[in-house]
N, C-alpha and C positions, 0 to 999 in steps of 0.2 A: 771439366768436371762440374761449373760452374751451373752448365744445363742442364743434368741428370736430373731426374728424376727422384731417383732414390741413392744413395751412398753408404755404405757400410765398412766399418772400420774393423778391425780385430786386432788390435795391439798389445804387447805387454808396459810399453808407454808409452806416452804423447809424444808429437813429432809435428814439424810443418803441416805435413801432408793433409793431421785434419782439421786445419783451417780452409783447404777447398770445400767448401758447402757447396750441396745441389741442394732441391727441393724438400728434402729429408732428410735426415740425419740420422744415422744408428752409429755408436763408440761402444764395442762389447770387448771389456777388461780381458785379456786372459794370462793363464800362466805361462812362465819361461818354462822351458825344459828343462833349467839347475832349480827349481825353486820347488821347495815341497809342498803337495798337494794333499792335507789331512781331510776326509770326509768322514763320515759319521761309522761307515764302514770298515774303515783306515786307511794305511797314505796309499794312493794311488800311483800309477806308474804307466810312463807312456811309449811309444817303442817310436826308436828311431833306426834310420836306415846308414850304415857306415858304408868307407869307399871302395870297401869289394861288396854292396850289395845285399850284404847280412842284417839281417832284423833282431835287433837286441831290445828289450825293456830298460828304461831308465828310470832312475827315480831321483828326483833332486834333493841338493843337500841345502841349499840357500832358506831362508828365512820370508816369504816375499815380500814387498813393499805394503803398506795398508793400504783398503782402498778407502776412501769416503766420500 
């Protein structure tokens, strides 16, 4: 990983992994699937796929961590 070029992360938190630096670096926050998502619109909701194949919307009920 060391020699990329570019690297991009998407996590909902930090982990070893993004201590492998290449030549660039991107870390883009995002949210958990339990954790609610308010926008100006209101709370959002995102579809997950269960183990027979079915596509349901979720919405979480968790509080998320702040970011700063």
């Amino acid at each position: 990983m060391r020699k990329l070029d570019l690297v991009v992360h998407m996590a909902t938190k930090l982990n070893r992994s993004h201590l492998l630096l290449g030549k660039h670096n991107y870390l883009l926050p995002v949210l958990g699937r339990t954790e609610t998502d308010i926008q100006a619109s209101g709370a959002q909701s995102v579809t997950v796929e269960d183990s027979m194949s079915m596509v349901h919307a979720s919405r979480g009920s968790l509080t998320p961590p702040r970011r700063t």
